[in-house]
C-alpha positions in Angstrom: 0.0 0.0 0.0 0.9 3.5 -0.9 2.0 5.7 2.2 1.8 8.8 4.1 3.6 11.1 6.6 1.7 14.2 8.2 4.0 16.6 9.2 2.9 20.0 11.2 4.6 23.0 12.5 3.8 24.1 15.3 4.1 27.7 17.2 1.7 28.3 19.9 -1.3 26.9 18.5 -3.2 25.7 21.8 -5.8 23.9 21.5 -5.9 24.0 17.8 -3.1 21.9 17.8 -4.9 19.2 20.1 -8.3 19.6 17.7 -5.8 18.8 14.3 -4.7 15.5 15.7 -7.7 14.4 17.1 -9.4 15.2 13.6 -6.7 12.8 12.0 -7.9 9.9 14.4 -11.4 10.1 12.6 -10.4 10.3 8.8 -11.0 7.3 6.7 -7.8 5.5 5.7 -8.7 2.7 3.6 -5.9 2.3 0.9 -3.0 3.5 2.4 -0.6 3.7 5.9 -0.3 6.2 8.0 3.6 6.0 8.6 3.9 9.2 10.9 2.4 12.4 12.5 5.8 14.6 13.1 5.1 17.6 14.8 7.9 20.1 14.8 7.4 23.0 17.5 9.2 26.1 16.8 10.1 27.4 20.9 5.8 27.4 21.9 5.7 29.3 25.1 2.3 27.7 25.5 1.0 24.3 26.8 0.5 23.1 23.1 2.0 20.2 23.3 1.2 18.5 26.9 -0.5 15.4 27.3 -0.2 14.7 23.0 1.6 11.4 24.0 -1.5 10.3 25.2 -3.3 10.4 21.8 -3.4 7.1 19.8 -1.2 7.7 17.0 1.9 7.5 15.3 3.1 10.5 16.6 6.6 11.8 17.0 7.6 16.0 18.0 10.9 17.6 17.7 11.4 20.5 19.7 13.4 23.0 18.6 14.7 25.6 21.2 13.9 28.5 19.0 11.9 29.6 16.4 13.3 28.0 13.4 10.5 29.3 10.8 8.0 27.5 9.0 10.0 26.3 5.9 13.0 24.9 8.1 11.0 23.2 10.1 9.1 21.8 7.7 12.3 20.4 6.5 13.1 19.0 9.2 9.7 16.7 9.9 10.2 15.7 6.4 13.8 14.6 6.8 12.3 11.8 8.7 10.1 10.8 6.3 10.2 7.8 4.1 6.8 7.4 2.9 5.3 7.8 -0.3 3.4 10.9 -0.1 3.8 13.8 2.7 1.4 16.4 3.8 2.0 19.8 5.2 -0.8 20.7 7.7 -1.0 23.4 9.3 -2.3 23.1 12.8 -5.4 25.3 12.8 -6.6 22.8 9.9 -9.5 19.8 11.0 -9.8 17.1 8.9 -13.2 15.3 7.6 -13.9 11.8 6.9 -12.1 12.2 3.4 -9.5 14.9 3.7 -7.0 12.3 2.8 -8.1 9.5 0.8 -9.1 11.8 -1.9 -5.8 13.6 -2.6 -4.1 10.0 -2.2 -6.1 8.0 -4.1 -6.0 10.8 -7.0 -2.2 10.9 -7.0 -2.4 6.9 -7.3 -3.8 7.1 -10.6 -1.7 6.5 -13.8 -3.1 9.3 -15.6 -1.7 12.0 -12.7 1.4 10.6 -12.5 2.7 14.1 -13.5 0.4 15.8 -10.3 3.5 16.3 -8.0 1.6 18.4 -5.8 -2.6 18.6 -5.2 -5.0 20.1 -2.3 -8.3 20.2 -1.1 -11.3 22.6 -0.8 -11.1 24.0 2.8 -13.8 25.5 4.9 -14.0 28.3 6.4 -15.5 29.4 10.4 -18.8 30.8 8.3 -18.8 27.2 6.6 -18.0 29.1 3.2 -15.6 27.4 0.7 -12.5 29.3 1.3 -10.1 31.3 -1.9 -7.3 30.1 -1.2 -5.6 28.8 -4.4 -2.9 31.3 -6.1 -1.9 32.7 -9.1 2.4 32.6 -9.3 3.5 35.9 -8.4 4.3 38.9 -11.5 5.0 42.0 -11.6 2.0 43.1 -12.4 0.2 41.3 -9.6 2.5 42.7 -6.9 1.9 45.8 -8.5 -1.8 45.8 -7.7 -1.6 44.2 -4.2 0.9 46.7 -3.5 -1.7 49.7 -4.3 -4.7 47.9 -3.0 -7.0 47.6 -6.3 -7.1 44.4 -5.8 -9.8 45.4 -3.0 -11.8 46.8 -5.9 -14.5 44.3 -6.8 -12.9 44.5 -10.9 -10.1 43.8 -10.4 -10.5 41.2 -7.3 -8.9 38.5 -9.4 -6.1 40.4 -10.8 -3.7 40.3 -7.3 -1.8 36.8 -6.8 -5.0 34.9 -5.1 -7.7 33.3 -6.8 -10.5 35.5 -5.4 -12.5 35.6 -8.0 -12.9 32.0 -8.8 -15.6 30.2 -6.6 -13.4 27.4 -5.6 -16.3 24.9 -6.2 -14.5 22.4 -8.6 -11.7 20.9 -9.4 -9.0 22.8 -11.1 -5.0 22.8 -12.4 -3.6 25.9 -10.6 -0.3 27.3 -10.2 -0.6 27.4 -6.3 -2.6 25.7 -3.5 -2.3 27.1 -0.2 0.5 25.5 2.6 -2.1 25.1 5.2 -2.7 21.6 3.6 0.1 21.2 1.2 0.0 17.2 -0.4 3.2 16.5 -2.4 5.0 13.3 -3.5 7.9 13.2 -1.3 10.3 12.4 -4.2 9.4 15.8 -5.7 10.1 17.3 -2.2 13.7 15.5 -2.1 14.7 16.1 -5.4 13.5 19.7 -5.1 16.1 20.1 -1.6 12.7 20.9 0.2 11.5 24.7 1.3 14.2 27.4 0.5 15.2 27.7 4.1 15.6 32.1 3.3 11.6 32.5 3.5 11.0 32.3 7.6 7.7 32.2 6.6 5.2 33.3 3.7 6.2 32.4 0.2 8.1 29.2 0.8 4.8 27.4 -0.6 4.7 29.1 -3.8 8.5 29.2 -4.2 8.1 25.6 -4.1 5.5 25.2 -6.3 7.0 26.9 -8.7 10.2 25.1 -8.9 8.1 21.7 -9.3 6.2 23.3 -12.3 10.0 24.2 -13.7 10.8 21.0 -13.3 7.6 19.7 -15.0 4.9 18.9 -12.3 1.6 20.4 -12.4 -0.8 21.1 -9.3 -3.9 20.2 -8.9 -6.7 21.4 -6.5 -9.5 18.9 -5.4 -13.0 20.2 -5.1 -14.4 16.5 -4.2 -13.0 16.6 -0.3 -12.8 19.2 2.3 -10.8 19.6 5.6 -11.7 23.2 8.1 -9.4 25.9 7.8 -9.2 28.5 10.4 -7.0 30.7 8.6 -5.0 33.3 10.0 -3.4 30.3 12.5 -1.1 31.9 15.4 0.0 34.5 13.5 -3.0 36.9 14.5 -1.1 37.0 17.3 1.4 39.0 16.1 0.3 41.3 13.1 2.9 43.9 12.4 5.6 41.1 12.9 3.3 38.7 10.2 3.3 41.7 8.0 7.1 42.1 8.0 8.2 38.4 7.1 5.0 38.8 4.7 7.4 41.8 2.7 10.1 40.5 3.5 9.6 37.0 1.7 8.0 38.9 -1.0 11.6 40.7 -1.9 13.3 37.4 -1.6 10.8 36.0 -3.9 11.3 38.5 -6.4 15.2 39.3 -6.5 15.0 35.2 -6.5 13.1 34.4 -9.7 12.0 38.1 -11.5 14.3 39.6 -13.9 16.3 42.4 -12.3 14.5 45.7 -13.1 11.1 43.7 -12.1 12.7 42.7 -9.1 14.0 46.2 -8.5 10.1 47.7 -9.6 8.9 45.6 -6.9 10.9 47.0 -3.9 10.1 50.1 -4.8 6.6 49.5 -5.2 7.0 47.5 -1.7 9.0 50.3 -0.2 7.5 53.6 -1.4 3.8 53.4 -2.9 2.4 50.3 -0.2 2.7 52.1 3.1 0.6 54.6 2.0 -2.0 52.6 0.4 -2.2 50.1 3.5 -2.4 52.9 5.7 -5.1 54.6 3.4 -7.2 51.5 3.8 -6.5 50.8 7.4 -8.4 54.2 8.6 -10.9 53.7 5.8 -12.0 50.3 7.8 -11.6 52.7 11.3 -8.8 50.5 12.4 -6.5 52.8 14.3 -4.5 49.6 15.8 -4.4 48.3 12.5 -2.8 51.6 11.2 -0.1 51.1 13.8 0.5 47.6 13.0 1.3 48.9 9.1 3.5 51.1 10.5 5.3 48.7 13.1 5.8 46.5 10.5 7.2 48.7 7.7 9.2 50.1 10.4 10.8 46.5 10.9 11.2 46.4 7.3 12.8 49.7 6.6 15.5 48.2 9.7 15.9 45.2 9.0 16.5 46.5 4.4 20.5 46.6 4.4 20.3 42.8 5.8 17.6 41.9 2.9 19.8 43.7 0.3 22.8 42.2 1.1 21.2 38.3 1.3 19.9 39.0 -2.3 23.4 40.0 -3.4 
């Protein structure tokens, strides 16, 4: 039988955590083994991970004594992998009775033996399908996130996500969001894994688009569903999510744009987005919100000289 390693980064998800690996104990899996659940915890200050050795599964945790970031550590659950398929979860995800025998039994099948990565339609807390598939990142696409028309209703679907798609059936994309991230794990070895530089954001659709360079396609499933809180743990830390969010964004670009896009970008990042996020943070009434854009850019505008020289 094919099989299948679950690994999940953790960072002070509570009970989420708890309510991701319980959901696992409930999902059907005919067809396949379960090898391993590896959950990698990135320095939690919180009780997240007592009494999980009490649940009945194939569980194993690695805690790190600091905050690795997502892509690392995601590398390192997977170097103890030696199944078949792997799936990053993220841990404010629940599965449902078919969250996994779906993607599985679809990568099993001779004709989508090219599918190197695939994921699932996931449910939001209003029990609406979620937009969560992607478009790979342009120029032009940064260029409208980064002025906020992509809040416009007509142009909703030109930024990098999907918005404007219903997300009701199934579909080859460029990008299917990380929060449940099913891959052949010989694509995710002979790929060297996540590029370790993105602590977190981006490292997903970095990777999916050095699979499609190398010839895989991705496929998102409309026919199973798993609950997606979305937002996870980083809600808990806004201005700081908003930093690594720009900050990946530059070493996406300088990584795989041509220079003067690349270049177009930080500009566009540095000088036109502030405004426009600040613009549309006191058009919403959200004072704190304002200060978090500012924070963040803050940490950005600091932290620039290290950025510059890593893309060198």
């Amino acid at each position: 039988m094919p099989s299948l390693d679950i690994i999940i980064v953790n960072w002070n998800a509570g009970q989420q955590l708890r309510d991701c690996l319980e959901s696992i104990k409930v999902t059907k899996r005919d067809g396949f083994e379960l090898e391993r659940i590896v959950v990698v915890d990135n320095a939690s200050s919180d009780a997240s991970l007592d009494g999980l050795d009490s649940l009945s599964l194939p569980l194993e945790i690695i805690r790190n004594m600091e905050n690795k970031g997502f892509g690392a550590a995601c590398n390192q659950g997977a170097a103890l992998s030696d199944a078949d398929y792997i799936l990053f979860l993220n841990p404010d995800t629940r599965l449902f009775e078919k969250s996994l025998i779906v993607p599985l039994g679809f990568m099993e099948e001779e004709s989508n033996k090219k599918v190197g990565i695939c994921g699932i339609q996931l449910i939001d807390e209003s029990k609406k399908v979620a937009r969560v598939c992607a478009n790979f990142p342009s120029l032009s696409r940064f260029a409208v996130q980064a002025t906020g028309l992509n809040k416009l209703p007509a142009l909703s679907g030109a930024g990098i996500h999907m918005s404007a798609w219903d997300h009701l059936s199934k579909n080859t994309v460029d990008h299917v969001i990380g929060a449940f991230f099913f891959m052949r794990r010989a694509i995710f070895e002979n790929l060297n894994g996540f590029d370790e530089r993105f602590f977190v954001y981006l490292e997903d659709i970095d990777f999916s688009l050095r699979a499609k360079q190398a010839g895989w396609s991705t496929v998102y499933l409309s026919e199973a569903q798993a609950f997606h809180h979305g937002g996870g743990t980083s809600q808990q830390v806004k201005a700081e999510r908003l930093f690594y969010s720009l900050r990946s964004r530059l070493l996406f670009v300088f990584k795989h744009f041509p220079s003067l896009h690349a270049w177009g970008v930080l500009g566009l990042t540095m000088l036109l987005e502030p405004v426009s996020r600040t613009f549309f943070s006191l058009l919403r009434g959200g004072v704190s919100d304002t200060q978090n854009v500012w924070r963040g850019y803050g940490m950005l505008f600091r932290e620039l000289p290290k950025i510059i020289r890593r893309l060198k």
